[in-house]
C-alpha positions as CSV (number, residue, x, y, z in Angstrom):
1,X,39.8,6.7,-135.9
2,X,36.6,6.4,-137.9
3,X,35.3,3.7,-135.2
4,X,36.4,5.4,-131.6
5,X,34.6,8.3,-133.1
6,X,31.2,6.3,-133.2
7,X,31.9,4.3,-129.9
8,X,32.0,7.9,-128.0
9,X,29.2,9.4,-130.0
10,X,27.3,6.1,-129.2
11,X,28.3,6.7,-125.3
12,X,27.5,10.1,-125.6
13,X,23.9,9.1,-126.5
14,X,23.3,6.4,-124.3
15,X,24.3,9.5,-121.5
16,X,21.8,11.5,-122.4
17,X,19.4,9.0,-122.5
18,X,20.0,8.2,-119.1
19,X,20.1,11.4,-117.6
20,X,16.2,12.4,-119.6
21,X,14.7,8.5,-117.9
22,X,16.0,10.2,-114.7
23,X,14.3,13.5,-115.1
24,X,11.2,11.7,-116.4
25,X,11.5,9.7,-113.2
26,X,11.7,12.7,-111.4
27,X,9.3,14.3,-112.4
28,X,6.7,11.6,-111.9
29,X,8.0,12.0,-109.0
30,X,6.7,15.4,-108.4
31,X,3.8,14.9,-109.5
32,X,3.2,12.5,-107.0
33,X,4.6,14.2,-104.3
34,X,2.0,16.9,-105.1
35,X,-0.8,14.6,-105.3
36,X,-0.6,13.4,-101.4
37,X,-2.5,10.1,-100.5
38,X,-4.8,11.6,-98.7
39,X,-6.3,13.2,-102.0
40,X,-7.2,9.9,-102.5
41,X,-9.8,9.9,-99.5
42,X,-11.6,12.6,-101.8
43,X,-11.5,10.7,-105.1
44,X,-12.9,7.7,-103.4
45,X,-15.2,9.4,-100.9
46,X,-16.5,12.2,-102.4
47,X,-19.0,9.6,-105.1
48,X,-19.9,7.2,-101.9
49,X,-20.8,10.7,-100.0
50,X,-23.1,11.9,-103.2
51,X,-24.8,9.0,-103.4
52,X,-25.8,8.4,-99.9
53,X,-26.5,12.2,-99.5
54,X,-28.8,11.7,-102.7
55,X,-30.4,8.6,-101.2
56,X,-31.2,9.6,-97.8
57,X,-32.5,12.8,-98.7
58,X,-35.3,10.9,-101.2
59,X,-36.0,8.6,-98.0
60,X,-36.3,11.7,-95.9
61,X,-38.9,13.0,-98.2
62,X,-40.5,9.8,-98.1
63,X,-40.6,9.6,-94.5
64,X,-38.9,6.2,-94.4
65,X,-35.8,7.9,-91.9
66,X,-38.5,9.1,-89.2
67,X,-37.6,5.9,-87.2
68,X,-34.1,6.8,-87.4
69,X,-34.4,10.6,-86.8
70,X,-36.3,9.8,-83.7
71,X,-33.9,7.4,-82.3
72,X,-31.3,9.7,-82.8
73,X,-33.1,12.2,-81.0
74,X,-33.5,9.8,-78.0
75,X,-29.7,9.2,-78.2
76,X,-28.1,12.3,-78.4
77,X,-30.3,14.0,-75.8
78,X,-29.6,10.8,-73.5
79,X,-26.0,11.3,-73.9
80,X,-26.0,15.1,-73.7
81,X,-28.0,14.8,-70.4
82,X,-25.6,12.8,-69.0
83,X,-22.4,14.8,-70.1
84,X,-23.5,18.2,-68.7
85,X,-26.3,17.2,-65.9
86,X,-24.2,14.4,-64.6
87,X,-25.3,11.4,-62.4
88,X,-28.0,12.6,-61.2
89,X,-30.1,12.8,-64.2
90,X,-29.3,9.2,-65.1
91,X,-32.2,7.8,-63.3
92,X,-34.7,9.7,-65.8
93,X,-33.1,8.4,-68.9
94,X,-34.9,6.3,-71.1
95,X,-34.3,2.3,-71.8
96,X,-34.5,0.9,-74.6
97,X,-33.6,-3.2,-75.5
98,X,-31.5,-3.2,-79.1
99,X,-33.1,-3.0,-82.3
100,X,-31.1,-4.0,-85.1
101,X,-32.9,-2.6,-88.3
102,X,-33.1,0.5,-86.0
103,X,-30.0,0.7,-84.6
104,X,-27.7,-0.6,-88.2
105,X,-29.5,2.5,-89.5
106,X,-28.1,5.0,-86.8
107,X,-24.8,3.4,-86.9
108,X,-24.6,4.0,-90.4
109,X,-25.4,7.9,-90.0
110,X,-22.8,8.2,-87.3
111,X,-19.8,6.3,-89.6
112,X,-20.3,9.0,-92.3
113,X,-20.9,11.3,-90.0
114,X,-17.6,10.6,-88.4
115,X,-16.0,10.0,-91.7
116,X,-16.9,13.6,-93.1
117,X,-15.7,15.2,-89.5
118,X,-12.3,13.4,-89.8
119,X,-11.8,13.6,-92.8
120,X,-12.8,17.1,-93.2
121,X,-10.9,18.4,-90.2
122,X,-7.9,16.6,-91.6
123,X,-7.7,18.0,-95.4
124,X,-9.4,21.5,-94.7
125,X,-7.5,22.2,-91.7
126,X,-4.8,19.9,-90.4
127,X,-2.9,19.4,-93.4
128,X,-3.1,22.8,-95.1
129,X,-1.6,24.7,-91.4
130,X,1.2,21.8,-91.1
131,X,2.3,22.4,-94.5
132,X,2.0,26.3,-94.0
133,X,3.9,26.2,-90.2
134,X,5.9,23.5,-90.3
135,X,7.0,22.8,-94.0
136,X,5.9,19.1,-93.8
137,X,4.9,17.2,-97.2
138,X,4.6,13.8,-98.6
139,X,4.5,11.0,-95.9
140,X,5.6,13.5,-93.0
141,X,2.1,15.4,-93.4
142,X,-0.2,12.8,-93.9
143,X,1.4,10.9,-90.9
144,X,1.4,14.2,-89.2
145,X,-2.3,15.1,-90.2
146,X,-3.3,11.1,-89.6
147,X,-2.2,11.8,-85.7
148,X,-3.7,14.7,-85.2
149,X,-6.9,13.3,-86.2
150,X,-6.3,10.0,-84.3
151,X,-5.4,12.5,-81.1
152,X,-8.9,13.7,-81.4
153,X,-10.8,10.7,-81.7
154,X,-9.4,8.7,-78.9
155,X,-9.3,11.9,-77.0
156,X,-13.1,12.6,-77.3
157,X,-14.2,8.6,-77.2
158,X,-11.9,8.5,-73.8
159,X,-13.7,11.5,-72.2
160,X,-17.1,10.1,-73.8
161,X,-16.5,6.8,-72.2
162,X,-15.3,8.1,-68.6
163,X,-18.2,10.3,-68.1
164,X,-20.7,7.1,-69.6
165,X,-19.2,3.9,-67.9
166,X,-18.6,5.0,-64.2
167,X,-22.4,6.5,-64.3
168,X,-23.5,2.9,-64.7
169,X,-24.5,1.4,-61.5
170,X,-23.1,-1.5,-62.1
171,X,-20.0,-1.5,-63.0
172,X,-18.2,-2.5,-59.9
173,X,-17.7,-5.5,-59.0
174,X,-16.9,-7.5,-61.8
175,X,-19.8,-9.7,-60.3
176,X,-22.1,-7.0,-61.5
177,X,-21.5,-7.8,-64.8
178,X,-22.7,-11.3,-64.9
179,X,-25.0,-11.5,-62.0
180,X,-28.8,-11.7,-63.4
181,X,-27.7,-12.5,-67.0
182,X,-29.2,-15.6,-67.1
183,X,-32.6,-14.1,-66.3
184,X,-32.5,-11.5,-68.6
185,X,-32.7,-8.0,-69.1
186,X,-29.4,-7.1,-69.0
187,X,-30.1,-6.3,-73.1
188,X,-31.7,-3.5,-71.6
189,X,-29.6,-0.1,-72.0
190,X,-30.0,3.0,-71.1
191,X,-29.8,5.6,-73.9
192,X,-26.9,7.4,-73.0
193,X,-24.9,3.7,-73.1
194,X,-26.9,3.0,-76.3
195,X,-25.7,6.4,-77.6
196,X,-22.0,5.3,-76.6
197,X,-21.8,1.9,-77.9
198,X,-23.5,2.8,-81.3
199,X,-21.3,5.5,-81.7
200,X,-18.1,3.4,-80.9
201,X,-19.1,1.1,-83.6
202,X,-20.0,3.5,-86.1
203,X,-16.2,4.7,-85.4
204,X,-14.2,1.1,-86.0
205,X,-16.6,1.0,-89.0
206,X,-15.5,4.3,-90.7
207,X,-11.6,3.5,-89.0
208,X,-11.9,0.4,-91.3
209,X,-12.7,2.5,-94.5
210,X,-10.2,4.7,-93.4
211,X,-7.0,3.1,-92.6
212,X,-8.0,1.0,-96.3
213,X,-7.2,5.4,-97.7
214,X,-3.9,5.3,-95.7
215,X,-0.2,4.2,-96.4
216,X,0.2,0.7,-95.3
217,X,1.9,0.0,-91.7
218,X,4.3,-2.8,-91.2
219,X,1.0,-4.1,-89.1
220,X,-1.3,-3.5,-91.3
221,X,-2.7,-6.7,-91.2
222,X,-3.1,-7.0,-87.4
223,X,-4.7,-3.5,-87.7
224,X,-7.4,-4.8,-90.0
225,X,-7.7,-7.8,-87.4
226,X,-8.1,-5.3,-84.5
227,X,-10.8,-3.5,-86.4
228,X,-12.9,-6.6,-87.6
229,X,-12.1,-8.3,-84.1
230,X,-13.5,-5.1,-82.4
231,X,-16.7,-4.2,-84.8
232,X,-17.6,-8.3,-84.0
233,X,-17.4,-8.3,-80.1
234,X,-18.8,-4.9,-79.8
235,X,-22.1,-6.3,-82.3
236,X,-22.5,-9.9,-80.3
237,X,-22.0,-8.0,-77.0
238,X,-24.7,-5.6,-77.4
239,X,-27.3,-8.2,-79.2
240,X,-27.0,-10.9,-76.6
241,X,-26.3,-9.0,-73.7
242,X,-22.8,-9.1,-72.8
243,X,-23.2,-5.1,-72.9
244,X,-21.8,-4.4,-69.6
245,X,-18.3,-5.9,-70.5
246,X,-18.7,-5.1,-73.7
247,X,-18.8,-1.4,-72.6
248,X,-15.8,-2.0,-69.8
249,X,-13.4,-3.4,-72.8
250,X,-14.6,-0.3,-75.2
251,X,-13.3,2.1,-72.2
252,X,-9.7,0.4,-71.8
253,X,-8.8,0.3,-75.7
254,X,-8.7,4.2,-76.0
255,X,-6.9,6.3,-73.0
256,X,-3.0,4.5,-74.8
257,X,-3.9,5.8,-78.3
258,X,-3.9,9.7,-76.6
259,X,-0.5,9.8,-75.4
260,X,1.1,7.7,-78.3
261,X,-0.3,10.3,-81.2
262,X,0.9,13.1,-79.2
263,X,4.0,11.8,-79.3
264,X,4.3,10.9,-82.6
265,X,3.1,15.0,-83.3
266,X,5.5,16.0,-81.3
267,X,8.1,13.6,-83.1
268,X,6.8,14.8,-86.5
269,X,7.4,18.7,-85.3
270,X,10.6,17.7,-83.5
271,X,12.0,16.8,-87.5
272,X,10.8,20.0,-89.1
273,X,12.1,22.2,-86.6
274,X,15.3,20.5,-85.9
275,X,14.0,21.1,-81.9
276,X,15.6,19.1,-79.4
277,X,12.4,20.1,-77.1
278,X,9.8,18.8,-79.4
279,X,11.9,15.3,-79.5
280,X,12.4,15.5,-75.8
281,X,9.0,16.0,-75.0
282,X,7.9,13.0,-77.7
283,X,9.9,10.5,-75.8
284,X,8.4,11.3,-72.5
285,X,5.3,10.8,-74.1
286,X,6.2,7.5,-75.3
287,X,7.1,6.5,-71.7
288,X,3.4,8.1,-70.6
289,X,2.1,5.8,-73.3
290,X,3.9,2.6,-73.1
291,X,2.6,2.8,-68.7
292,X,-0.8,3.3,-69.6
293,X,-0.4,0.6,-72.1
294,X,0.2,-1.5,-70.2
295,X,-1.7,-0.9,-67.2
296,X,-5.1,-0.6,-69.5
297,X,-4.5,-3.5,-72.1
298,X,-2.6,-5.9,-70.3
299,X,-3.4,-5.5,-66.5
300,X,-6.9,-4.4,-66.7
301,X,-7.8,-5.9,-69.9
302,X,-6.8,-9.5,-68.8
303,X,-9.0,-8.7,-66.1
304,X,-11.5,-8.7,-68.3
305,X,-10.8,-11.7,-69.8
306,X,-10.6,-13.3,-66.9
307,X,-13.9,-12.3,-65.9
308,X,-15.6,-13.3,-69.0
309,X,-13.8,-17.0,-68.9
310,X,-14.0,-17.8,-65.6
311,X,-16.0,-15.5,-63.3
312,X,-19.1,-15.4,-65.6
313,X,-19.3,-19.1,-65.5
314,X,-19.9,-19.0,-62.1
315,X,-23.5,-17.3,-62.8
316,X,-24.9,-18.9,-66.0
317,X,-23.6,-21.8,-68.6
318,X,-22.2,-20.5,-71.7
319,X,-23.6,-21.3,-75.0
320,X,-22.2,-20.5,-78.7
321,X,-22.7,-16.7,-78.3
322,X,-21.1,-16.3,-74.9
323,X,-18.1,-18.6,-76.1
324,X,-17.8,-16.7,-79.3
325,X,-17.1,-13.1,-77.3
326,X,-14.7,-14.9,-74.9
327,X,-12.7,-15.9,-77.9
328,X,-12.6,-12.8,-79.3
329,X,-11.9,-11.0,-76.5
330,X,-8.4,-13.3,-76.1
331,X,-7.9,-12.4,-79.4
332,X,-7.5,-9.1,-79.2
333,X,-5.5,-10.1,-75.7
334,X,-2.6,-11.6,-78.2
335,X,-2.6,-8.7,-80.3
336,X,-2.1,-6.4,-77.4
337,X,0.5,-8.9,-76.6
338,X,2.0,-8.6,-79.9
339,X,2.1,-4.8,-80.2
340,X,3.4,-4.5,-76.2
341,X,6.5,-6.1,-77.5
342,X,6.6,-3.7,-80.0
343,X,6.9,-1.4,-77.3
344,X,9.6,-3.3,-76.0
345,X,11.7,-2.7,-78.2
346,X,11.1,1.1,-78.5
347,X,11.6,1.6,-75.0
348,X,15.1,-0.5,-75.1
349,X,16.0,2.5,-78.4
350,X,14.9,4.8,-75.6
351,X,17.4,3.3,-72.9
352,X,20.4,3.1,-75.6
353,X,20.0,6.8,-76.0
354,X,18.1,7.2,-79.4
355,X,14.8,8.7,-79.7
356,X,11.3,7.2,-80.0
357,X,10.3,5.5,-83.5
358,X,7.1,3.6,-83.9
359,X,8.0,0.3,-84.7
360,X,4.7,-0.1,-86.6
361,X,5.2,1.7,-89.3
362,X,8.1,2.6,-92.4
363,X,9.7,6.1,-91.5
364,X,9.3,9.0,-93.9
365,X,12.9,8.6,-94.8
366,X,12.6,4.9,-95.6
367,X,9.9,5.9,-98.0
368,X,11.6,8.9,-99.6
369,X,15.2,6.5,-100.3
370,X,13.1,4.4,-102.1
371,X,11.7,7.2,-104.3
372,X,15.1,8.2,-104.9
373,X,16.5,4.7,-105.9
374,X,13.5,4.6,-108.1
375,X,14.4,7.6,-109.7
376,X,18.1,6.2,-110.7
């Protein structure tokens, strides 16, 4: 009839208008897929980058940055001294107490600094040879790309801080760390450490801007605490003079990160290749990782913490300042805490059989089911 006729042509209709919302859909899709986050770094960066470039090339003309350049000369040549002349150049290194109009200005040129070299090395050369090699794209290369990086960083801050730390000469026993305090002159660095803390700063800093450019993690917010946590006990430390644990702590955070970012490369390469190798070796990794974990942040670090609570007491009374870094400092105890049971539970995945996931963070295959249920 007349009617059935219309009710099928109206079907028909309400068909096709389903089936064009899901191409639409799809091809927003698309269009995002080929528009990866970490384009996003560029929009955001690239005006911030102008700017400053613009500014600190009129205040180089003006010869307002001559403080700067010449206590970045001081630093660096401290540093590289150190790294290729070894121990026994230390002793004709210069010391310096901190400066903070001086030194927030060096700290400033390192974060962009860093931020450029990260950044750059990531979307000039990681990304484009893991989407050429490997096939990745979307969340798989950005994740990829984001642990290469991260490899590199914690890699170079690890070696930087196991050549710097152990030169000190005091640095063992823990005594060593509070005994004289109270009479000062323990603010007094030498430039090589200067160099090193400055520059570990300078990297939480430009970590904070960065992991604002990245896809969130389930931790995301305990990230952000570890980061402002960090930048604060690394900043009271080397104003008041807690430097010499302050330098200790900065040493233990990075050698875990190396192992875990390998991993998670390996992981990443493990899916695109469909290698049982790459996924084998990622798991060992994980086990390399979740040992030094512990055994840096838990064992050692609580050390630390021990030290700054109890043992320092022993050698001057603590006032607001000294309390403040002891807080902090079992701050970021809990959150190593926290993410060790994390690790927990990976390890118990491990001993059922199935391979190495980060807990921390939705998989690529969460993300891309969503996509596709948006696109229904």
């Amino acid at each position: 009839s007349l009617s059935e006729e219309r009710e099928r042509e109206s079907e028909r209709k309400k068909e096709r208008a389903t089936l064009e919302s899901k191409a639409s859909k799809r091809q927003k899709g698309q269009a995002h897929e080929q528009a990866p986050h970490s384009f996003q770094a560029i929009v955001f960066a690239a005006p911030c980058i102008i700017v400053f470039g613009i500014q600190v090339w009129v205040m180089h003309q003006g010869g307002s940055l001559d403080v700067w350049e010449a206590e970045l000369a001081i630093l660096l040549h401290g540093l590289t001294d150190l790294i290729f002349g070894g121990p026994a150049v230390a002793s004709s290194l210069s010391h310096s107490p901190p400066d903070i109009q001086r030194d927030v200005g060096v700290a400033v040129v390192f974060s962009v600094a860093f931020f450029l070299l990260t950044w750059g090395l990531r979307l000039l050369i990681v990304e484009p040879m893991a989407r050429q090699m490997l096939g990745l794209r979307r969340l798989r290369l950005v994740k990829f790309a984001q642990s290469i990086t991260e490899v590199f960083t914690y890699g170079s801050f690890m070696l930087l801080g196991l050549r710097v730390v152990p030169s000190q000469d005091w640095v063992w026993p823990s005594a060593k760390w509070w005994v004289g305090f109270a009479e000062g002159g323990h603010e007094v660095m030498r430039a090589d450490l200067r160099c090193y803390y400055i520059m570990y700063v300078a990297r939480y800093l430009q970590g904070g801007v960065s992991v604002l450019l990245e896809p969130k993690r389930k931790d995301f917010s305990e990230m952000m605490l570890h980061h402002i946590v960090t930048v604060v006990v690394i900043c009271i430390s080397y104003i008041y003079g807690w430097n010499r644990v302050g330098v200790v702590v900065m040493v233990l955070l990075d050698p875990a990160d190396v192992p875990l970012h390998l991993a998670k490369v390996c992981k990443y390469t493990a899916e695109a290749t469909k290698g049982h190798f790459w996924q084998w070796v990622a798991d060992r990794l994980f086990e390399v990782f979740a040992v030094v974990f512990f055994v840096t942040r838990l064992v050692l670090y609580g050390y630390v913490c021990w030290s700054a609570h109890f043992e320092a007491t022993r050698y001057f009374p603590k006032g607001l300042p000294e309390w403040a870094c002891v807080a902090l400092l079992y701050t970021l105890l809990l959150l190593q805490i926290y993410w060790f049971a994390l690790i927990v539970k990976v390890a118990m995945q491990l001993a059922a059989g199935h391979g190495a996931e980060d807990p921390r963070s939705d998989d690529e295959s969460t993300g891309e089911a969503t996509q596709e249920k948006k696109d229904k």
